[in-house]
C-alpha positions as CSV (number, residue, x, y, z in Angstrom):
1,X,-25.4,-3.0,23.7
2,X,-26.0,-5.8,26.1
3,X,-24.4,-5.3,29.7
4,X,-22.0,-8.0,29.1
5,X,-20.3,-7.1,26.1
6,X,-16.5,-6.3,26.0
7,X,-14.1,-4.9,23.4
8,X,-10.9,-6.4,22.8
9,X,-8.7,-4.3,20.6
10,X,-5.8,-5.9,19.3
11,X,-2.3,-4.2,17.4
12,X,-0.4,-6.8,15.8
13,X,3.4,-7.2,15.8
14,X,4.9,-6.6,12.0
15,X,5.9,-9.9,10.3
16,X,9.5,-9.0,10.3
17,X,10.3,-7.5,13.7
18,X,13.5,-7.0,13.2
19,X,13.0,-4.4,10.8
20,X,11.3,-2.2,13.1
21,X,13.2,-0.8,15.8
22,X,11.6,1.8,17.2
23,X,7.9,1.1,19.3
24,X,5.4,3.5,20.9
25,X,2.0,3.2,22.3
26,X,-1.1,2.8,19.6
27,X,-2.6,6.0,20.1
28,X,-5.5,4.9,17.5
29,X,-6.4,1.7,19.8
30,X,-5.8,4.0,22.7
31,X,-8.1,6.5,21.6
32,X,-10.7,4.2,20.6
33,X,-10.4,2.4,23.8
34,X,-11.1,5.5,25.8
35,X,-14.1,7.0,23.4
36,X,-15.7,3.3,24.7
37,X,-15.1,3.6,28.2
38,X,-16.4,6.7,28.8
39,X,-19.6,5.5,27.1
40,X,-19.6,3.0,29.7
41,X,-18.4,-0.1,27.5
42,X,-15.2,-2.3,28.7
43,X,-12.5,-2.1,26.2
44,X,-9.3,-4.1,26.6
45,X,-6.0,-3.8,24.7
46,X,-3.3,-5.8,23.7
47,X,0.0,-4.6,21.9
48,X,1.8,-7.8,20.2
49,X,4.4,-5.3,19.7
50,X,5.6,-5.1,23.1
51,X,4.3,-8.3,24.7
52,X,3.2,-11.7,24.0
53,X,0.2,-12.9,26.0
54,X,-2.6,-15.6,25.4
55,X,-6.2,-13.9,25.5
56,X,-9.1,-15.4,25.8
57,X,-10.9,-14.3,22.5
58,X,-14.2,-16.3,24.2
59,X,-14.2,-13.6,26.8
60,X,-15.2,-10.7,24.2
61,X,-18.1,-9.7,21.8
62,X,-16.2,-7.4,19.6
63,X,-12.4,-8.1,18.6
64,X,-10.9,-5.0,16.6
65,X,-7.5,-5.1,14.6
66,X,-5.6,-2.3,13.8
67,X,-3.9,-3.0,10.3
68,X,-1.5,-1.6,8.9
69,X,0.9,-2.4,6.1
70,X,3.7,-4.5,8.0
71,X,1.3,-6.8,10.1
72,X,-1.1,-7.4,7.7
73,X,-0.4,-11.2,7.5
74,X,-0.2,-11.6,11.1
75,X,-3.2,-10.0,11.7
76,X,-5.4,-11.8,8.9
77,X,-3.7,-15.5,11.2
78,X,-4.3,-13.7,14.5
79,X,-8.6,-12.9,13.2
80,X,-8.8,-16.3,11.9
81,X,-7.3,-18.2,15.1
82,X,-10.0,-15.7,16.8
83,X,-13.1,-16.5,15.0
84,X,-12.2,-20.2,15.3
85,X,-11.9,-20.0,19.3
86,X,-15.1,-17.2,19.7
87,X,-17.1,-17.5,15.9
88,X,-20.1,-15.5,17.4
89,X,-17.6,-12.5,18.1
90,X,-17.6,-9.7,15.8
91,X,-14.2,-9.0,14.1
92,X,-13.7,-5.7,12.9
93,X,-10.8,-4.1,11.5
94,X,-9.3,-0.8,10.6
95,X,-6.0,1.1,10.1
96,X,-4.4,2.8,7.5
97,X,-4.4,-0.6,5.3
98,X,-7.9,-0.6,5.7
99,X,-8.5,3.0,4.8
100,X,-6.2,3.1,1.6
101,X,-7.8,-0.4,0.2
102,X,-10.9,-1.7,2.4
103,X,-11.7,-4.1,-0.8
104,X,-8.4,-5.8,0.0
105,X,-10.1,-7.6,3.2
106,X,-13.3,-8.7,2.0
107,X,-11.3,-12.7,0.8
108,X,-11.2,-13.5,4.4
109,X,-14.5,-15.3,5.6
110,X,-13.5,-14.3,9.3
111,X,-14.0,-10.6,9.0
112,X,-17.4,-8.9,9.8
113,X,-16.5,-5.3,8.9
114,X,-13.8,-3.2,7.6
115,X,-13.9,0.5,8.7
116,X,-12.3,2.5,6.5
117,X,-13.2,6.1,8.4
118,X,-11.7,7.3,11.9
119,X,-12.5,4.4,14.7
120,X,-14.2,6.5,17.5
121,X,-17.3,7.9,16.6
122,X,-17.9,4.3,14.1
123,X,-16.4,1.3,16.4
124,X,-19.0,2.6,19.2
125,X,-22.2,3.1,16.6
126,X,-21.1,-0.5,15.4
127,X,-21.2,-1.7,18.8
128,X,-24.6,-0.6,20.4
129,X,-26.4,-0.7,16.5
130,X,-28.6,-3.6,16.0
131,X,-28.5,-2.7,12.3
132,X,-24.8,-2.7,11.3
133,X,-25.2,-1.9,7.6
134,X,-26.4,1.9,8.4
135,X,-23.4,2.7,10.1
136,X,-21.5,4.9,7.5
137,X,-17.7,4.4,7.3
138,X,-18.1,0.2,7.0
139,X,-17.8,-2.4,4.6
140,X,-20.4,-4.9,6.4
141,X,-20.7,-8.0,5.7
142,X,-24.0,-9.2,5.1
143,X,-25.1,-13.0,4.6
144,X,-22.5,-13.8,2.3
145,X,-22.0,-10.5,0.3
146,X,-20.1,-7.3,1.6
147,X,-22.3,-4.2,1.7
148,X,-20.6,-0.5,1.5
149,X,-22.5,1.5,4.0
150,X,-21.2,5.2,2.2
151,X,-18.5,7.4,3.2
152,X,-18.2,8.7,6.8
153,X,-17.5,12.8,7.6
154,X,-14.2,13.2,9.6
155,X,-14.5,14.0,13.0
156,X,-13.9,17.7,12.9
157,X,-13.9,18.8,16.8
158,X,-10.7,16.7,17.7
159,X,-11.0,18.8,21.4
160,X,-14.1,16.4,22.2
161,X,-12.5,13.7,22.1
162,X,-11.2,11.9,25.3
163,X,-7.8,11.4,26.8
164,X,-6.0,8.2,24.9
165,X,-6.0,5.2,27.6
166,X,-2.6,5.0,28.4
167,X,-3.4,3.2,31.6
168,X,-4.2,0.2,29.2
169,X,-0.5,-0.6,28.1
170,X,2.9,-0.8,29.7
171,X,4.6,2.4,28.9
172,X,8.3,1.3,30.1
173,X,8.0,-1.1,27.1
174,X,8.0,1.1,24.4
175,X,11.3,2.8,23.1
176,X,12.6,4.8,20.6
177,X,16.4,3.9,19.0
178,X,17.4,7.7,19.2
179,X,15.9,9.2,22.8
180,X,17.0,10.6,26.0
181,X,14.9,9.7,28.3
182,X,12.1,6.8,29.7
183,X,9.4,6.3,29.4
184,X,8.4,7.7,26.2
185,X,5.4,8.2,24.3
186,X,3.6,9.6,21.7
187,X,1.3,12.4,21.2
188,X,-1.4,13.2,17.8
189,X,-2.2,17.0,17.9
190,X,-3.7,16.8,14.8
191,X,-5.1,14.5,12.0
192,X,-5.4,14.6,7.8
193,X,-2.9,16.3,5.6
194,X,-4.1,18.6,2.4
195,X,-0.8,17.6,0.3
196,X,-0.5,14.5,-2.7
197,X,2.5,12.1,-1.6
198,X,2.6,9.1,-3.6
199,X,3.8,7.2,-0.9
200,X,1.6,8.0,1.8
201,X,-2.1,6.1,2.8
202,X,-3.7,9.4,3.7
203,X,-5.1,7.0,6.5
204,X,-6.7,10.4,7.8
205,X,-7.6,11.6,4.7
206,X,-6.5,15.1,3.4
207,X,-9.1,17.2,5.7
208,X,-6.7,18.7,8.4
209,X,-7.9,19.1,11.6
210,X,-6.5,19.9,14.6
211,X,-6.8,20.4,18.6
212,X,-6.2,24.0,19.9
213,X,-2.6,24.9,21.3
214,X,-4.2,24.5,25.0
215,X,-6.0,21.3,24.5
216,X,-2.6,19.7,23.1
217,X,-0.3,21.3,26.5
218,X,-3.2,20.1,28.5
219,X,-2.6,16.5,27.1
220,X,1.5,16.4,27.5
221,X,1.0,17.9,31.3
222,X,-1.1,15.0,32.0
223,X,0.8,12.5,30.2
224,X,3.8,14.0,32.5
225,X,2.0,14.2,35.8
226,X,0.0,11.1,35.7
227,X,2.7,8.7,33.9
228,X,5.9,10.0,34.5
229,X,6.5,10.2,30.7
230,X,9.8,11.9,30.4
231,X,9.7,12.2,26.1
232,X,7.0,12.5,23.7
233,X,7.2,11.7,19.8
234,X,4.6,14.3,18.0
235,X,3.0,11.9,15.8
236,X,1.2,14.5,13.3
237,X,0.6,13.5,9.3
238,X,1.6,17.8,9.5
239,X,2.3,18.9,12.8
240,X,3.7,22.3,10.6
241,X,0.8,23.0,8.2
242,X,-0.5,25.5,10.9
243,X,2.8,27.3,11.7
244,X,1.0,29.7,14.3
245,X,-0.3,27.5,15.8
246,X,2.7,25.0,16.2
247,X,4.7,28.3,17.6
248,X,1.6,28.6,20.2
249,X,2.1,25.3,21.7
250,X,5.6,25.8,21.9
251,X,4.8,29.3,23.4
252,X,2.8,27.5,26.2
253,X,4.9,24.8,26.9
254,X,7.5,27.3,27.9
């Protein structure tokens, strides 16, 4: 990594807005973003959901998107607009799209890797790795072909992991159509889910894994005492597959 380099970390608005009503914070991005920082790498973010601002692509090294079924098109304008303004950046891009088809991505001549594997432990080796193609979790492109790097282990010890960087968006923008309170937010207390649904990505894949009932009421006391949130949305594939243990967090919250 060269002392310069910043991340930009972008979520796209969905094509049609108006069919989404409801908006919280990108936990993933969020997550990411703090995973970087405390590995001493600056990571900004912008939310298209909640706000419209010009950035100045030029400015970064590294331009991630988070895609996801309902942005896709946006996104794939938003990279190419990117790579046009900055082409020496690095765009890389993940998200439940990316996970359920990576192969989808590799038309666009803009895109530098698709990670189709959790974005913590992978967007950071991608960074600071001078050879991109033995990062597992990636399709990579390299010269003009796309290389598959091989499949990436889940991240198992969800506890390690940092705090999400709510400090990087606006939480008074994001709302909910059925709530009580502001400002709201969101909370992932665990990740995966074992079961078949047809209709769902299985953008964590089907390995649960979850944080213990103290690091989860650890997370919402902080989210209370240092933002003020006043409701949180638990944002689980299965926040029930563990019943135990969703009756201990509830036991500790009271």
């Amino acid at each position: 990594m060269q002392p310069t380099d910043r991340v930009l970390l972008i979520m796209e608005r969905p094509e049609h807005r108006s069919f989404y009503i409801n908006t919280l914070p990108p936990m993933g991005l969020l997550s990411m973003a703090s995973y970087l920082e405390k590995r001493h790498i600056s990571a900004d973010i912008v939310d298209y959901n909640v706000e419209d601002v010009n950035m100045d692509f030029k400015e970064y090294q590294f331009i991630g998107f988070s895609v996801y079924m309902s942005n896709i098109e946006r996104s794939l304008r938003r990279i190419k607009s990117a790579k046009k303004i900055n082409p020496c950046a690095k765009i890389i891009i993940g998200g439940p799209s990316c996970i359920a088809d990576p192969e989808h991505f590799m038309q666009s001549k803009d895109i530098d890797a698709i990670c189709f594997c959790e974005g913590e432990e992978a967007l950071y080796e991608y960074i600071v790795s001078k050879d991109k193609t033995g990062i597992k979790g990636f399709l990579v492109k390299d010269g003009d072909a796309w290389m598959n790097t091989g499949e990436r282990d889940w991240i198992k010890d969800l506890d390690a992991l940092p705090f999400p960087s709510l400090n990087k968006v606006r939480l008074n923008k994001y709302d909910l159509s059925v709530r009580k309170a502001k400002p709201i937010s969101s909370i992932i207390t665990s990740r995966g889910c074992p079961y078949s649904c047809i209709f769902c990505f299985h953008s964590l894949g089907k390995q649960w894994r979850a944080c213990s009932p103290e690091r989860v009421v650890e997370e919402i006391e902080w989210q209370v005492n240092r933002f003020g949130v006043k409701e949180l949305c638990i944002y689980d594939d299965n926040f029930t597959l563990d019943v135990n243990r969703a009756k201990n967090i509830c036991d500790l919250i009271i």
